[in-house]
C-alpha positions in Angstrom: 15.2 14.1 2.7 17.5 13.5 -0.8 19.9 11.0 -1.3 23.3 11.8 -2.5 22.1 11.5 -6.3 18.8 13.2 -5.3 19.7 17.5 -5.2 16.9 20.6 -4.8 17.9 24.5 -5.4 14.9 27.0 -4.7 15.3 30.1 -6.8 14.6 33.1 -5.0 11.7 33.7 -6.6 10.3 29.9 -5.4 10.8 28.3 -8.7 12.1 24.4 -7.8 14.7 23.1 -9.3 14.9 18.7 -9.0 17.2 16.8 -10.4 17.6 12.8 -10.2 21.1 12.1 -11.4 21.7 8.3 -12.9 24.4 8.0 -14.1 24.4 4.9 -16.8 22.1 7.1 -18.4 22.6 8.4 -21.9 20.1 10.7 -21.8 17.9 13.1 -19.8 14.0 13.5 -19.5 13.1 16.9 -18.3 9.8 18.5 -17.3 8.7 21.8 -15.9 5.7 21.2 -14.0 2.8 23.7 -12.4 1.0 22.6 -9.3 -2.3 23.6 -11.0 -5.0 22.0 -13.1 -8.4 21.9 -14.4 -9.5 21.5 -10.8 -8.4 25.1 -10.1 -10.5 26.2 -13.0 -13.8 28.2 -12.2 -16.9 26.8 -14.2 -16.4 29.4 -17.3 -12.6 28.7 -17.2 -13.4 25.0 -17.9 -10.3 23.6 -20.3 -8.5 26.6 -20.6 -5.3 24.9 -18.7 -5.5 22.3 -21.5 -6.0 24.8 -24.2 -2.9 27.1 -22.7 -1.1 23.6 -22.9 -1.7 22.7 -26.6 -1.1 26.9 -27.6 2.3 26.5 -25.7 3.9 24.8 -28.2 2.3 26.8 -31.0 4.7 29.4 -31.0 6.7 32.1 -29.2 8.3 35.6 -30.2 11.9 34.2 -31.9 9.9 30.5 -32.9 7.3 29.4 -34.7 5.3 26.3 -34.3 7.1 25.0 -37.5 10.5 25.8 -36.0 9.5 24.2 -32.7 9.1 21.0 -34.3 12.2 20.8 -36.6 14.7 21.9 -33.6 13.5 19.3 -31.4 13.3 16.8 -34.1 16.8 18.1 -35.3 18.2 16.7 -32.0 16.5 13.6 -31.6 14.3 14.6 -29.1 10.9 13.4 -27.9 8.3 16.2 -26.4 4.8 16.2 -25.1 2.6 17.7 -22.4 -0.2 17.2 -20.6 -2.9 18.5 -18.2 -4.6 17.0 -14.8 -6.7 17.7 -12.4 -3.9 19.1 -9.7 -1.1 20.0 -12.5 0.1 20.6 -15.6 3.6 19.1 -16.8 5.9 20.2 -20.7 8.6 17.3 -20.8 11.4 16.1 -23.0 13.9 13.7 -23.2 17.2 14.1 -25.1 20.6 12.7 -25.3 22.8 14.5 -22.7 24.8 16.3 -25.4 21.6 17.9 -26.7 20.4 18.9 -23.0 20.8 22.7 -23.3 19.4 23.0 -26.5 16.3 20.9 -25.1 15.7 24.0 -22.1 16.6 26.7 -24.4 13.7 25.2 -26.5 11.1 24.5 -23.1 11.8 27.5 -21.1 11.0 29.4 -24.1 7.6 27.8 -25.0 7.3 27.7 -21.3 7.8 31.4 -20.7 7.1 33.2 -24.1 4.0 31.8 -26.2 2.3 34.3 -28.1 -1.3 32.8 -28.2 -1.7 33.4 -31.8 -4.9 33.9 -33.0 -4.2 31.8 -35.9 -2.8 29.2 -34.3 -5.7 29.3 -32.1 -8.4 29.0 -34.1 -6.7 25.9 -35.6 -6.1 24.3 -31.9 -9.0 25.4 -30.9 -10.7 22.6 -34.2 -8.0 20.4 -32.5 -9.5 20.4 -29.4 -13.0 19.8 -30.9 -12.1 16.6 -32.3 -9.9 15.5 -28.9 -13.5 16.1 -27.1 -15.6 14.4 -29.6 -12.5 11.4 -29.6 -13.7 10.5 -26.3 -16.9 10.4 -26.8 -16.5 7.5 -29.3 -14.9 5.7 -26.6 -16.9 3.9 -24.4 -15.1 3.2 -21.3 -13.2 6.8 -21.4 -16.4 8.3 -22.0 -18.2 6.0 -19.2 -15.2 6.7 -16.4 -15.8 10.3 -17.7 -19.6 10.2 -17.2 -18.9 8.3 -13.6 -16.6 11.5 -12.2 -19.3 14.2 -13.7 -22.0 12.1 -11.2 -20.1 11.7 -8.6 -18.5 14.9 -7.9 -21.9 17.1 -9.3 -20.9 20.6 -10.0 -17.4 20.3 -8.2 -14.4 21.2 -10.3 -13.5 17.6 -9.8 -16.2 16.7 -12.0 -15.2 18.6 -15.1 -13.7 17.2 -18.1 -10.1 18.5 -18.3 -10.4 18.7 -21.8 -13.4 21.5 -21.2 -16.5 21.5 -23.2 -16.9 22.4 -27.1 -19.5 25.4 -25.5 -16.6 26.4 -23.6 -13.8 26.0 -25.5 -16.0 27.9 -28.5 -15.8 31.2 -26.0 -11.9 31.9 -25.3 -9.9 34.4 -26.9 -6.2 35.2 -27.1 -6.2 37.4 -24.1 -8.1 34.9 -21.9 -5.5 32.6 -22.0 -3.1 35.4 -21.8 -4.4 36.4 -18.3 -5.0 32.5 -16.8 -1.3 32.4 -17.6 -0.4 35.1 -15.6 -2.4 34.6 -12.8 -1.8 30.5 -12.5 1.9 30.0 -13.7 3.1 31.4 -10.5 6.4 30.9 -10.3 5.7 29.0 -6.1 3.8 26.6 -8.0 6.7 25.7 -10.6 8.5 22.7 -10.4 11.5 21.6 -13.0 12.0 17.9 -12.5 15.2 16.1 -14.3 16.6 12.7 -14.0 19.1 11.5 -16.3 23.2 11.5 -16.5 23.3 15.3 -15.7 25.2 17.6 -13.1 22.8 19.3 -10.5 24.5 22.8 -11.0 24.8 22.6 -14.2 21.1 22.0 -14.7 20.5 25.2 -12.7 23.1 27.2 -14.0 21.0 26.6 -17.7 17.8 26.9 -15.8 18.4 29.8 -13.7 18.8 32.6 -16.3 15.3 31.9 -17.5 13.4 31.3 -14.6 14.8 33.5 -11.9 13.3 36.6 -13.5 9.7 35.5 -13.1 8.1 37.8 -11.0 5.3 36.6 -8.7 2.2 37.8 -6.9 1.5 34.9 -4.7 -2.0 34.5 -5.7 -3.4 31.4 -3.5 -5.3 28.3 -4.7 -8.6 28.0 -2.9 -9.7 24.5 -3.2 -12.8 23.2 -1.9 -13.3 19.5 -0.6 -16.0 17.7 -2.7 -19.2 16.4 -1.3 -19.7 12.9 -3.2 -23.3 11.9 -4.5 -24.0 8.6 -4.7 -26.7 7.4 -7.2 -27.2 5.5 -10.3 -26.8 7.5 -13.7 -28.0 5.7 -16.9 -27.0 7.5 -20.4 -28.3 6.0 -23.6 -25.6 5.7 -26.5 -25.3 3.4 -29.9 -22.9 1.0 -27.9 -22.6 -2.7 -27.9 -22.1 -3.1 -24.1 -23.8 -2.3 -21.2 -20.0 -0.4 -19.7 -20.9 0.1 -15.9 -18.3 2.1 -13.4 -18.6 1.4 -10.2 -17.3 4.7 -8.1 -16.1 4.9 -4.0 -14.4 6.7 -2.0 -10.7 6.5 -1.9 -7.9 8.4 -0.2 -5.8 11.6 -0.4 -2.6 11.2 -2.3 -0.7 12.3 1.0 -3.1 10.2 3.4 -1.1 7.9 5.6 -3.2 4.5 4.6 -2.2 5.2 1.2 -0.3 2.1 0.7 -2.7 -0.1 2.2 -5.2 1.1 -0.5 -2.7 0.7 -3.3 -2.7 -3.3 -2.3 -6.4 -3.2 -1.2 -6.7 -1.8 -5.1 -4.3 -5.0 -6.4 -6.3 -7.3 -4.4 -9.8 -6.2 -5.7 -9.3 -5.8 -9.5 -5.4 -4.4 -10.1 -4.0 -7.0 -11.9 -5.1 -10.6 -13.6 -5.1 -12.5 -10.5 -7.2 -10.0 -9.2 -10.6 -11.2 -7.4 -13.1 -9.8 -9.7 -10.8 -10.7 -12.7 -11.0 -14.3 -12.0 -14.6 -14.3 -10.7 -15.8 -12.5 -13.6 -13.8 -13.2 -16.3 -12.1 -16.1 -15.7 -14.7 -18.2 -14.1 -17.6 -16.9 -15.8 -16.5 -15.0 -19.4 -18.8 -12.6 -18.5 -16.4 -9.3 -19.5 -13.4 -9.0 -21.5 -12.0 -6.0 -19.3 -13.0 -5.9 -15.7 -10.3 -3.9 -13.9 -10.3 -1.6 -11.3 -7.8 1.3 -10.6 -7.9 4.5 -7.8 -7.6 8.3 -8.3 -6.0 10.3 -5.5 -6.3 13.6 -5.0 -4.6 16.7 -2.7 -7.9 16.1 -0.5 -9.7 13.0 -1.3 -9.7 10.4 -3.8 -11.8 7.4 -5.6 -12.0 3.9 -6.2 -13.4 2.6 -9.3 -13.9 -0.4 -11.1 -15.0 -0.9 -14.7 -16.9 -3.2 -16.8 -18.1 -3.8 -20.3 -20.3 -6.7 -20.1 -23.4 -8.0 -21.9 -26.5 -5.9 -21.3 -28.0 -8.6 -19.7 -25.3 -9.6 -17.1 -25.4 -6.2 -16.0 -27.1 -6.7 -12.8 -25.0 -9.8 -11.9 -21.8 -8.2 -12.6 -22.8 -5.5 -10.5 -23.7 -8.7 -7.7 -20.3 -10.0 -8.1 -18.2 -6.7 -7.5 -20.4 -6.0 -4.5 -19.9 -9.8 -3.6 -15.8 -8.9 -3.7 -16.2 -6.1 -1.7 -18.5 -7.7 1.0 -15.7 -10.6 1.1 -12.8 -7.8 1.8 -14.3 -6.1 4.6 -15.9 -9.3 6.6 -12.9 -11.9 6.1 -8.8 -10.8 6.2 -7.5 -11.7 3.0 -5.1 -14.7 3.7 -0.5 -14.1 3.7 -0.1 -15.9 0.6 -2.8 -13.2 -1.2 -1.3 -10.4 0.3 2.1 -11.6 -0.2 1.4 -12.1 -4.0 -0.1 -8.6 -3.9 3.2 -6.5 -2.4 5.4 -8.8 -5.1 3.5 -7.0 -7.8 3.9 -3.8 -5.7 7.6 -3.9 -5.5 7.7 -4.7 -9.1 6.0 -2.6 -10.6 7.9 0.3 -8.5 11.1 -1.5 -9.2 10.4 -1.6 -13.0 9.4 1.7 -13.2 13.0 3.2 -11.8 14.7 2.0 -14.7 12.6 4.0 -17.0 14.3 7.3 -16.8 10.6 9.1 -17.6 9.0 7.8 -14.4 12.2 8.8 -12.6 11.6 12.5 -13.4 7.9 11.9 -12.9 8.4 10.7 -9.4 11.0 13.4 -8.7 8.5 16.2 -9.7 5.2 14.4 -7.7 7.2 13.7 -4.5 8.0 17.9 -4.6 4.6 18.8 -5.2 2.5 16.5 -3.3 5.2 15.6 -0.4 7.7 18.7 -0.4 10.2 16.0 0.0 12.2 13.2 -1.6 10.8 10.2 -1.1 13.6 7.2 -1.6 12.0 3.9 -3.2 12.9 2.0 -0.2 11.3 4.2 1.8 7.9 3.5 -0.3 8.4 -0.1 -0.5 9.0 -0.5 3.2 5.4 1.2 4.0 3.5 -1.2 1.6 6.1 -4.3 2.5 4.3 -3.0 6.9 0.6 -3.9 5.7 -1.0 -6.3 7.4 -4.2 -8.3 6.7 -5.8 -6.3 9.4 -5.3 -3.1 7.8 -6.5 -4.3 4.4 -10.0 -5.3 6.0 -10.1 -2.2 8.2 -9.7 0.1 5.1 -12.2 -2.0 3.2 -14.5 -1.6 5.8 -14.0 2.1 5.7 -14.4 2.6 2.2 -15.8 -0.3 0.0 -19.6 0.0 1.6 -22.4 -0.8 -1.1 -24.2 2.6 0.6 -20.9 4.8 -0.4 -21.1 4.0 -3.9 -22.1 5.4 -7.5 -23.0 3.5 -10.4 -22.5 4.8 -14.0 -24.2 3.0 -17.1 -23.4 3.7 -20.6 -26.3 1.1 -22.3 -27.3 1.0 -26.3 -30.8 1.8 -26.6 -33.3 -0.8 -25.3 -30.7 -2.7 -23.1 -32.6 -4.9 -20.6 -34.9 -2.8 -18.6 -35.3 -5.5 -15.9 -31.7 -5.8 -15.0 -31.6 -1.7 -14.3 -34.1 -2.0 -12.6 -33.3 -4.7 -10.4 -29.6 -2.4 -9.8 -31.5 0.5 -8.7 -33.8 -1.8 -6.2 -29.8 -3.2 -5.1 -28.6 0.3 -4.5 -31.6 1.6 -2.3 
């Protein structure tokens, strides 16, 4: 279903064409999306959809990487990309009078990137440092360490970024042919929202795209089996940074909004249980926070906390504690009440950023296959009841269900591991 400022066109070849038109706008974010990520990655293919991502922009047959930069700057423009698990997304945002330069400029980086050996060597030192970036982040690198656990050997359980082993091993024409084989043009979506005309963005669209030929290759994507256990990694840090990992839902699963509030409720926001409890009411952790990951076929719920070595076993107490609470006693109106406000806010918020509108024009296609109004969205989380909160947290927030990630310095308190691994068996 679209609204009347809401339009789709499907190529003939499948390329989808979805444009979001507002129009107070005085300019128009753009992105041409691929429904495929690191996840459909084999193991020795690890990082090579990031690594086509950064080579993108690095040059094509009429532009160099130089002249990339200097005609989007030369209209004002701003440009990025960046790489998931499910997709892949180039995007920019221009003033509408610069709009066809901005897809002459995308669809052909998009379409025509040389791979340059050169250029590829330099990335590929880029890359390096973006890896090694992480690692001198603790709670990146902890969340990062919490996945690799939890999903084992599934693709899920990669880093999108790759490896530096793996990265070291590609070559021009290995990125050449994951190219051809996963930018299909069935799993491209070009997303718009701004002050623009539907046709017209297809008639500057169309010239470009239509031509890609396709060969239908399918996605096989396998379901991952969780393992829940307690991982421990060593590492000059000041904290103890614990992840707490559960399951969640599919991004498409009907109980999807109760777990958004569930989520709000637990640690989403400052007035958050496990914010007050635990660092509010006892300082123990300056970020405690807790945030889900939703997949095409499952999902995650994790929380995260950077705490004193020593209160690593009670904070660990306390989320449990929060999570016990949820699924033996219905949260009370007012709570939940609170906890839809900051829903509808935050959704409401985020439509007058004209980025997030093209975002949520370009997920609703690829996860849904439909348009999804916002008042369709806020009138599934505004139909959660109490009852469904405790029913999902009963479902899902079980202490047996659950992985724990540490990231300790060296010598952090033996006792207090000890006493979590004792907790969890």
């Amino acid at each position: 279903m679209l609204d009347l400022k809401t339009q789709k066109t499907t190529l003939n070849n499948g390329v989808r064409i979805v444009s979001k038109y507002i129009s107070h706008a005085q300019s128009v974010s753009l992105g041409v999306w691929l429904d495929s990520g690191s996840r459909d990655e084999i193991q020795s293919q690890n990082g090579i959809s990031h690594f086509i991502e950064h080579m993108i922009f690095k040059g094509t047959q009429k532009r160099s990487a130089l002249d990339i930069a200097r005609q989007f700057d030369a209209i004002g423009g701003h440009t990025n990309a960046f790489t998931g698990m499910e997709t892949t997304c180039f995007h920019a945002r221009v003033l509408c009078e610069h709009v066809p330069n901005m897809i002459d400029i995308l669809t052909d980086i998009f379409l025509n990137a040389t791979f340059d050996p050169l250029e590829m060597e330099k990335e590929r030192s880029v890359i390096f440092q973006e890896i090694r970036m992480v690692e001198d982040m603790p709670e990146e690198y902890t969340l990062l360490l919490a996945e690799e656990s939890y999903f084992k050997n599934h693709p899920l359980g990669r880093p999108i970024s790759g490896t530096i082993d793996a990265i070291a091993t590609f070559q021009p024409q290995d990125l050449k042919n994951y190219f051809k084989t996963a930018y299909q043009p069935h799993r491209i979506v070009i997303a718009a929202a701004g002050n623009i005309d539907h046709s017209h963005l297809v008639d500057l669209l169309s010239p470009a795209f239509e031509g890609l030929e396709s060969s239908f290759t399918e996605q096989k994507r396998t379901v991952p089996l969780p393992y829940k256990d307690l991982q421990i990694h060593i590492k000059p840090v000041e904290q103890t940074n614990l992840c707490l990992l559960a399951p969640g839902l599919s991004v498409t699963h009907k109980n999807r909004f109760a777990l958004y509030l569930l989520n709000c409720l637990l640690g989403g926001n400052m007035s958050s249980r496990l914010f007050q409890q635990i660092r509010e009411d006892r300082g123990l952790a300056y970020t405690i926070e807790s945030f889900t990951g939703a997949f095409s076929d499952t999902g995650t719920i994790m929380v995260y906390a950077g705490v004193d070595a020593k209160n690593a076993f009670l904070t660990s107490q306390l989320i449990f504690a929060e999570m016990d609470r949820l699924q033996h006693h219905c949260v009370s109106s007012d709570e939940l009440i609170n906890a839809k406000e900051f829903a509808r806010g935050n959704m409401l918020l985020a439509t007058e950023s004209i980025d997030n509108q093209m975002v949520r024009a370009a997920q609703n296609e690829i996860q849904m296959n439909r348009y999804i109004p916002v008042e369709e969205t806020l009138a599934s989380i505004m139909a959660v009841t109490p009852e469904d909160i405790q029913k999902l947290a009963q479902q899902l927030l079980s202490p047996q269900d659950c992985a724990i990630t540490l990231l300790c310095p060296k010598g952090a308190h033996v006792k207090e591991i000890k006493k979590l691994k004792e907790a969890l068996q």
